[in-house]
mmCIF file of the N, C-alpha and C atoms, coordinates in Angstrom:
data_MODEL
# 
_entry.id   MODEL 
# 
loop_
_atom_site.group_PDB 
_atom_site.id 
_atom_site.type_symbol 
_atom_site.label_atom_id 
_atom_site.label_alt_id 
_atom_site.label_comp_id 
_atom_site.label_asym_id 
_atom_site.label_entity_id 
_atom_site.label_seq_id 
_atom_site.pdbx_PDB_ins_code 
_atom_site.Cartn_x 
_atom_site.Cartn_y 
_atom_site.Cartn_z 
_atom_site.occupancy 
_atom_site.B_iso_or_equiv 
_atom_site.pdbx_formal_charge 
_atom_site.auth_seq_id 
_atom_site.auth_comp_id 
_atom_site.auth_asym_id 
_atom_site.auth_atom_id 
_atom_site.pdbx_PDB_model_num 
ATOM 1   N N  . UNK A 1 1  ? 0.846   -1.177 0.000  1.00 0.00 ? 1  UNK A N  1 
ATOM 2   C CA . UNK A 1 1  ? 0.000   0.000  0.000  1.00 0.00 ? 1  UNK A CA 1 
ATOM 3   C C  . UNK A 1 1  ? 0.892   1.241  0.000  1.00 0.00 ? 1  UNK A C  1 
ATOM 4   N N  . UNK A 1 2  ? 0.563   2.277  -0.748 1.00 0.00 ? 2  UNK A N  1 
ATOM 5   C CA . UNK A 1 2  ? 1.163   3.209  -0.874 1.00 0.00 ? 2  UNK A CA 1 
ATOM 6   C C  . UNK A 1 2  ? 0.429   4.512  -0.294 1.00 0.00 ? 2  UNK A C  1 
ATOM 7   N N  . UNK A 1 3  ? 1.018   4.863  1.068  1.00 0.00 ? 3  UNK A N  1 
ATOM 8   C CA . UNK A 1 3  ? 0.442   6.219  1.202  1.00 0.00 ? 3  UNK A CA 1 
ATOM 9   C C  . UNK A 1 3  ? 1.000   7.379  1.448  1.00 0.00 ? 3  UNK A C  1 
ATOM 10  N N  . UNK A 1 4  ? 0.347   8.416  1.211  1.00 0.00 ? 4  UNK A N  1 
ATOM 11  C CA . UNK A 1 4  ? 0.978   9.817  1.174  1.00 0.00 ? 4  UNK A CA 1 
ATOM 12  C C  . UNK A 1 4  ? 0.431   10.136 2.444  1.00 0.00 ? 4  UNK A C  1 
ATOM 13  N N  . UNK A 1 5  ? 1.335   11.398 3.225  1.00 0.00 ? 5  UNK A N  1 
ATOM 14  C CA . UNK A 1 5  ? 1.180   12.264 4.130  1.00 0.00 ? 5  UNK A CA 1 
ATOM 15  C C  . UNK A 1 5  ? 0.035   13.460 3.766  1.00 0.00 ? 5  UNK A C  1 
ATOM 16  N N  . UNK A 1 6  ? -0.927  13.768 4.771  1.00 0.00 ? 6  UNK A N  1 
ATOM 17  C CA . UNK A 1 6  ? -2.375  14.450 4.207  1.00 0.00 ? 6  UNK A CA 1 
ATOM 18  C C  . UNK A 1 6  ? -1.221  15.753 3.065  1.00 0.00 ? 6  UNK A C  1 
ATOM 19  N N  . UNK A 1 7  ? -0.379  16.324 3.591  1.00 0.00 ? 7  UNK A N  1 
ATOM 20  C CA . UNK A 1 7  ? 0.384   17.671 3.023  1.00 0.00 ? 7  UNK A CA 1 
ATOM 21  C C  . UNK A 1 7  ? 0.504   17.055 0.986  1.00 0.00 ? 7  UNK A C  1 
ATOM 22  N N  . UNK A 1 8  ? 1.387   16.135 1.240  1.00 0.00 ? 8  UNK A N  1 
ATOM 23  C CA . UNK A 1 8  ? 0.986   15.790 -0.242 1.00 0.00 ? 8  UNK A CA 1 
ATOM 24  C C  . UNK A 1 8  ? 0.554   15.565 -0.892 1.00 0.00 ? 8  UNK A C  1 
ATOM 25  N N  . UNK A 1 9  ? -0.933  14.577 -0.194 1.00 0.00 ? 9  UNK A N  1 
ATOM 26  C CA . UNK A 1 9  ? -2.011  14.392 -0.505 1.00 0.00 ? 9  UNK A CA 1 
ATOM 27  C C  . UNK A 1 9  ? -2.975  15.446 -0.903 1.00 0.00 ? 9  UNK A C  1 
ATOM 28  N N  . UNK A 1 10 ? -2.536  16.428 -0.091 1.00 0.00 ? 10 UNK A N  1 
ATOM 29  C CA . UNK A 1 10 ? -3.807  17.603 -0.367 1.00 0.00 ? 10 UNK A CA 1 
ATOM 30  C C  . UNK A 1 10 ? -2.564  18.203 -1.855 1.00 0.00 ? 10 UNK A C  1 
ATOM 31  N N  . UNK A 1 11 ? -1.484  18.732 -1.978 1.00 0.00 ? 11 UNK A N  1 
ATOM 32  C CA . UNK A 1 11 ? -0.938  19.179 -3.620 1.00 0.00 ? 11 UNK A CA 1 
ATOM 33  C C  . UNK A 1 11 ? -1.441  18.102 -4.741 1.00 0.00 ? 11 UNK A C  1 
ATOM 34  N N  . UNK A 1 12 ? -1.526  16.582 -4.226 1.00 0.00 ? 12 UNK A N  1 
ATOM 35  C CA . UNK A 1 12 ? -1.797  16.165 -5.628 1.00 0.00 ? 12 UNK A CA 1 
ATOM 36  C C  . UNK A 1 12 ? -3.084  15.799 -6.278 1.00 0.00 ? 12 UNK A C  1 
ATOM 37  N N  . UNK A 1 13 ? -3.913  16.421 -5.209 1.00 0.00 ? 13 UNK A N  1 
ATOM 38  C CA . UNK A 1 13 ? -5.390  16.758 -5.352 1.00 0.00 ? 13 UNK A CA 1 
ATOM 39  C C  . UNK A 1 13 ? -6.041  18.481 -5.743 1.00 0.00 ? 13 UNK A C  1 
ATOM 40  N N  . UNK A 1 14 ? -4.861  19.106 -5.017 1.00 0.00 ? 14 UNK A N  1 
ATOM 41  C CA . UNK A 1 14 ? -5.412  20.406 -5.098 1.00 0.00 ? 14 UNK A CA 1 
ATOM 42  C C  . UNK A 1 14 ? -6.352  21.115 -4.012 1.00 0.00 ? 14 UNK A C  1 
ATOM 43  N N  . UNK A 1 15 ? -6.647  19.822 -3.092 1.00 0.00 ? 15 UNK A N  1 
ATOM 44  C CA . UNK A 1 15 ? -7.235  20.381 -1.831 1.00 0.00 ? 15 UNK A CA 1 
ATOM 45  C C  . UNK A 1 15 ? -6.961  20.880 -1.062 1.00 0.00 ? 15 UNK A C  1 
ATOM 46  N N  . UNK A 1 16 ? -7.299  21.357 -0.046 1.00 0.00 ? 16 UNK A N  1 
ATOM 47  C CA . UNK A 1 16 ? -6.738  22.326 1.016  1.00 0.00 ? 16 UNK A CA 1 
ATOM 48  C C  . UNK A 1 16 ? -6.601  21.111 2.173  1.00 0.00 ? 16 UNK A C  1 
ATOM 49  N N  . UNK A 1 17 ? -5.442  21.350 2.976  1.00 0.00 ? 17 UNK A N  1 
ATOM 50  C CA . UNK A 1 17 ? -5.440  20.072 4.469  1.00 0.00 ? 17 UNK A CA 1 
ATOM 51  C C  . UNK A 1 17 ? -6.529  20.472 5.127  1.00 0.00 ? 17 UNK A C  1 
ATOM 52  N N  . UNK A 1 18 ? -7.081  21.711 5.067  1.00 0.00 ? 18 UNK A N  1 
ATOM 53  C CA . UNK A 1 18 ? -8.277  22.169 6.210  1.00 0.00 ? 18 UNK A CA 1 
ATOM 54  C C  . UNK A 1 18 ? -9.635  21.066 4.876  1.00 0.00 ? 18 UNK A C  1 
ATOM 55  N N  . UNK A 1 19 ? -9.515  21.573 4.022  1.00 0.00 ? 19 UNK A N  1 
ATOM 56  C CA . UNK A 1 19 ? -10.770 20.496 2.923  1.00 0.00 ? 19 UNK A CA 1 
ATOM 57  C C  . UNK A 1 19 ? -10.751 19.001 3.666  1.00 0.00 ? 19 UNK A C  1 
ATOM 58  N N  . UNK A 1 20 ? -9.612  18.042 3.390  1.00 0.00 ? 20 UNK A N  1 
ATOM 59  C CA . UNK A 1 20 ? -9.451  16.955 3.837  1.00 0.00 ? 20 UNK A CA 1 
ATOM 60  C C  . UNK A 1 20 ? -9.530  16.806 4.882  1.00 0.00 ? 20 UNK A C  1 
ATOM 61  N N  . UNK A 1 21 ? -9.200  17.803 6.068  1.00 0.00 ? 21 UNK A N  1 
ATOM 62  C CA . UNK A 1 21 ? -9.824  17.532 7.750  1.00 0.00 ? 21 UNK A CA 1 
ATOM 63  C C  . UNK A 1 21 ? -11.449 17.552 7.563  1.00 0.00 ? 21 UNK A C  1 
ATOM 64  N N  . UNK A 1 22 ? -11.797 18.525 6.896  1.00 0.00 ? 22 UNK A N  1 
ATOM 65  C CA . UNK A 1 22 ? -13.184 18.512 6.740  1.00 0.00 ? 22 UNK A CA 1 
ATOM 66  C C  . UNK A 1 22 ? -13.986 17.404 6.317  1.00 0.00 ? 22 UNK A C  1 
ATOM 67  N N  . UNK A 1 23 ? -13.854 17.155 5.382  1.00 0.00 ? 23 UNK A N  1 
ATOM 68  C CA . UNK A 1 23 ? -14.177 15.632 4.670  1.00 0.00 ? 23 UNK A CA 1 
ATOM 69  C C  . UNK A 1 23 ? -14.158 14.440 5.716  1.00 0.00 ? 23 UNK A C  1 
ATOM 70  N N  . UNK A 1 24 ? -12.709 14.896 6.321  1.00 0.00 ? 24 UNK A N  1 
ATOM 71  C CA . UNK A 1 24 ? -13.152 13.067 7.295  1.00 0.00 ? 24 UNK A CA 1 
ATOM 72  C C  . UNK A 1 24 ? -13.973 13.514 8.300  1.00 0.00 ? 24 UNK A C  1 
ATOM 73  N N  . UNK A 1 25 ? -14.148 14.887 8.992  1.00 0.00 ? 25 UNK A N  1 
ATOM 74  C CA . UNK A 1 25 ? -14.964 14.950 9.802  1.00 0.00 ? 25 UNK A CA 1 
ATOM 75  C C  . UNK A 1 25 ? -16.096 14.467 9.597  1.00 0.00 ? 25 UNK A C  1 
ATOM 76  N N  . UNK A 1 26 ? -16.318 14.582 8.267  1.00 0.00 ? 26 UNK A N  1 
ATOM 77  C CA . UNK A 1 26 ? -17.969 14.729 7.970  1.00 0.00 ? 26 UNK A CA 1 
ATOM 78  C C  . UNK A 1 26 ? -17.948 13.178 7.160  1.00 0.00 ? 26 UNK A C  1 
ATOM 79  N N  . UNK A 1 27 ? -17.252 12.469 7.383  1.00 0.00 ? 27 UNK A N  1 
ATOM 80  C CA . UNK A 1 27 ? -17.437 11.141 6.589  1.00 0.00 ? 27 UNK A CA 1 
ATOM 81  C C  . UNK A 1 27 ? -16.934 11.056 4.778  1.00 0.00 ? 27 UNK A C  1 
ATOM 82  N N  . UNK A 1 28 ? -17.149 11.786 4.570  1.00 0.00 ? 28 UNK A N  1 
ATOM 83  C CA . UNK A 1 28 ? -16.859 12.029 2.711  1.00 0.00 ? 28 UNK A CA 1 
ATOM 84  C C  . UNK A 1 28 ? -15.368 11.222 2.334  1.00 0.00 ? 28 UNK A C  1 
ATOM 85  N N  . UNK A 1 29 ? -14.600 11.605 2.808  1.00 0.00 ? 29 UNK A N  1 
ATOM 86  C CA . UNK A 1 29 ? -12.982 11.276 2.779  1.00 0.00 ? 29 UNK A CA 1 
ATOM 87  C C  . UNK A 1 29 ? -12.176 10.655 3.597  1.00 0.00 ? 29 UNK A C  1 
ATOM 88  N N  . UNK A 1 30 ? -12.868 9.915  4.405  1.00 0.00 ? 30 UNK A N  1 
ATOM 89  C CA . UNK A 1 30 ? -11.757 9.485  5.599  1.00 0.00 ? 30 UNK A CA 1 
ATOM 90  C C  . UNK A 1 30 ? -10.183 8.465  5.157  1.00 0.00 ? 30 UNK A C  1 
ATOM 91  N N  . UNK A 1 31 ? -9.134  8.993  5.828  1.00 0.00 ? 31 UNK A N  1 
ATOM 92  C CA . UNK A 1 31 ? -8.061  8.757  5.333  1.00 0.00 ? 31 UNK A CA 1 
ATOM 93  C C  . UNK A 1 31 ? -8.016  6.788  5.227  1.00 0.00 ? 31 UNK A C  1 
ATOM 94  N N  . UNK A 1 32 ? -6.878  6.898  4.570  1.00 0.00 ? 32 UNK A N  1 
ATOM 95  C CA . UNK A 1 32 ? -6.631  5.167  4.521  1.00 0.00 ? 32 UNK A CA 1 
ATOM 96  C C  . UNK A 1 32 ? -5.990  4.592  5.974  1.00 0.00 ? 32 UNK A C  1 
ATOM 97  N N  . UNK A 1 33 ? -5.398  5.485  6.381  1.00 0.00 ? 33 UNK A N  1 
ATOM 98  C CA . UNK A 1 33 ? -4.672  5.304  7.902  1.00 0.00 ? 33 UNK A CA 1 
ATOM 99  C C  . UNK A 1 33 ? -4.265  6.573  8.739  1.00 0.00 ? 33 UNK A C  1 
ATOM 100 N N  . UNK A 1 34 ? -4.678  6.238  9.938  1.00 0.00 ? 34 UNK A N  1 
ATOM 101 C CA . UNK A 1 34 ? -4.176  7.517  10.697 1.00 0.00 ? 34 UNK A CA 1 
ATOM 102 C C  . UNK A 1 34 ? -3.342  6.468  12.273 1.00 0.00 ? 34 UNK A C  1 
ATOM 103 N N  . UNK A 1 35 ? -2.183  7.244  12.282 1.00 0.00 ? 35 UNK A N  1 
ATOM 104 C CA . UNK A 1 35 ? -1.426  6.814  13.562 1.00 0.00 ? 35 UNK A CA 1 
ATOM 105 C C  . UNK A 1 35 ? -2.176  7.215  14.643 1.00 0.00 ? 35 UNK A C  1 
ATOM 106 N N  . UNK A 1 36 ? -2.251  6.078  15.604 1.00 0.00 ? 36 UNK A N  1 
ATOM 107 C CA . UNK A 1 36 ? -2.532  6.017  16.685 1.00 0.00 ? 36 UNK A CA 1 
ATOM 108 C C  . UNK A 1 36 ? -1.874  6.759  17.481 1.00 0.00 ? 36 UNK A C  1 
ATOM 109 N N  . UNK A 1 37 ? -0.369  7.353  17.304 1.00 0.00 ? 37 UNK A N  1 
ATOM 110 C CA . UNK A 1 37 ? 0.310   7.856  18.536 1.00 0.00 ? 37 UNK A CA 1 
ATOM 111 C C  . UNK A 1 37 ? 0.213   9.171  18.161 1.00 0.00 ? 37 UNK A C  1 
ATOM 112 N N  . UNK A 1 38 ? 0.490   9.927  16.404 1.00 0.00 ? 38 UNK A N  1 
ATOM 113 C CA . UNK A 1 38 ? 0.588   11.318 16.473 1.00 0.00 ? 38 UNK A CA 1 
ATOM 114 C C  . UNK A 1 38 ? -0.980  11.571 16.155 1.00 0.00 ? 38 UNK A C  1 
ATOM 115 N N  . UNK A 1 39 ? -2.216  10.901 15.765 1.00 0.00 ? 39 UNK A N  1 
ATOM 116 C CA . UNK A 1 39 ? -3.374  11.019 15.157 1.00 0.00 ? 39 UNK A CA 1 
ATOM 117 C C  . UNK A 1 39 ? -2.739  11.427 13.377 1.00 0.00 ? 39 UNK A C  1 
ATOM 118 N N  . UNK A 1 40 ? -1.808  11.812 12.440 1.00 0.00 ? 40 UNK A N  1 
ATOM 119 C CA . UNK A 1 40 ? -1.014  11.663 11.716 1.00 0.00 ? 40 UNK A CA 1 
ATOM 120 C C  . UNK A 1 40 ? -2.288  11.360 10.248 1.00 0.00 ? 40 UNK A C  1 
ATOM 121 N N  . UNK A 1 41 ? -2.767  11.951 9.604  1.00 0.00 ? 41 UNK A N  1 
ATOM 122 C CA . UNK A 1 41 ? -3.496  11.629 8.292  1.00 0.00 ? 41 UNK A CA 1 
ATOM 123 C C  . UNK A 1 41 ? -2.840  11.014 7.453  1.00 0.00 ? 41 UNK A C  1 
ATOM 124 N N  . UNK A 1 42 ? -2.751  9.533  6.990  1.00 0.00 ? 42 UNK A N  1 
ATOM 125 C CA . UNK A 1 42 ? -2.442  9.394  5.439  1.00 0.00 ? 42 UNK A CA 1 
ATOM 126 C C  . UNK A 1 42 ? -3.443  8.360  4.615  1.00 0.00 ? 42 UNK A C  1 
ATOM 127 N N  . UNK A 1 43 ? -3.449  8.844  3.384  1.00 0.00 ? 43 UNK A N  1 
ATOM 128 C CA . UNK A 1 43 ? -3.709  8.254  2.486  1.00 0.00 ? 43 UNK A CA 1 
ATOM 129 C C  . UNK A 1 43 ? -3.472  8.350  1.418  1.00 0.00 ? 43 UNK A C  1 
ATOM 130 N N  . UNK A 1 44 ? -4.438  7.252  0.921  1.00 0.00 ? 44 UNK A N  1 
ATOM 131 C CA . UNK A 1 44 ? -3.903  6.416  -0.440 1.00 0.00 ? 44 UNK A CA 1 
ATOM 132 C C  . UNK A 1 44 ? -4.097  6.764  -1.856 1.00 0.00 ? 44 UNK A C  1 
ATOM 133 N N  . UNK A 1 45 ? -3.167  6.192  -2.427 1.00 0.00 ? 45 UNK A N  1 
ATOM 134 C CA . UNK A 1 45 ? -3.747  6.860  -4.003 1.00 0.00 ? 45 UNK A CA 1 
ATOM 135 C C  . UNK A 1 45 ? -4.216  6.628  -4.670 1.00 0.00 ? 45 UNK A C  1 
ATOM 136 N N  . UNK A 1 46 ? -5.256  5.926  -4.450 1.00 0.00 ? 46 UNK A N  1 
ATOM 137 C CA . UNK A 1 46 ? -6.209  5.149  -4.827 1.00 0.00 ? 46 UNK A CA 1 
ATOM 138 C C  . UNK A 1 46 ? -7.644  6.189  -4.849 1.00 0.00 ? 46 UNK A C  1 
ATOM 139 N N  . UNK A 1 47 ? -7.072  7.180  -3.341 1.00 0.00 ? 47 UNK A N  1 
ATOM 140 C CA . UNK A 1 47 ? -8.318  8.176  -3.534 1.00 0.00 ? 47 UNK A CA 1 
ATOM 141 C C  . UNK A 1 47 ? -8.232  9.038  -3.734 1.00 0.00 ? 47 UNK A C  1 
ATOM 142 N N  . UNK A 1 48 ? -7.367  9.336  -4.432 1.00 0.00 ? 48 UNK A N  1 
ATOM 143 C CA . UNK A 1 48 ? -6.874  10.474 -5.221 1.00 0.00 ? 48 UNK A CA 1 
ATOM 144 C C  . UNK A 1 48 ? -8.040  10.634 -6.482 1.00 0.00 ? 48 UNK A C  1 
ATOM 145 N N  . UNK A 1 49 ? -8.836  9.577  -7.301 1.00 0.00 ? 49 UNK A N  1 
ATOM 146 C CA . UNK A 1 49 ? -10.077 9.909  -7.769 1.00 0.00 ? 49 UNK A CA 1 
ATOM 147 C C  . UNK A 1 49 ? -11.119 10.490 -7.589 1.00 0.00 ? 49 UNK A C  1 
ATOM 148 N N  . UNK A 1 50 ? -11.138 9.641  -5.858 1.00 0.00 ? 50 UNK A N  1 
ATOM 149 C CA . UNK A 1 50 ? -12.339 9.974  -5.135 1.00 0.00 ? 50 UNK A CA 1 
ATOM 150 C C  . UNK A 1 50 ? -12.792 11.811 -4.650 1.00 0.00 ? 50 UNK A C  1 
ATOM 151 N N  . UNK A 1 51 ? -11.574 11.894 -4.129 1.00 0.00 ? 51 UNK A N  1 
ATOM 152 C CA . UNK A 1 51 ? -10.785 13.334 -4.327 1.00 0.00 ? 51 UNK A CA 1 
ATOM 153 C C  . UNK A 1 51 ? -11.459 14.292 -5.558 1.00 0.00 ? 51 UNK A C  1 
# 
């Protein structure tokens, strides 16, 4: 599995990191993985479509 950090994730979408916090708040986007120790956003590029 290949995932990006939300920061790169949001350039190769064009979204804003505040968009993608938003999204998982609200269910729309929730990341592929988030660390348990820093809470840490990443995902995959897979949803980079979805995006």
């Amino acid at each position: 599995m290949n995932l990006f950090p939300i920061g790169r994730f949001s350039r190769m979408t064009r979204l804003s990191v505040k968009a993608l916090r938003l999204y998982d708040e609200n269910g729309l986007l929730p990341p592929a993985h988030v660390d348990p120790s820093s809470g840490y956003r990443y995902y995959d590029f897979g949803q980079a479509n979805r995006a």
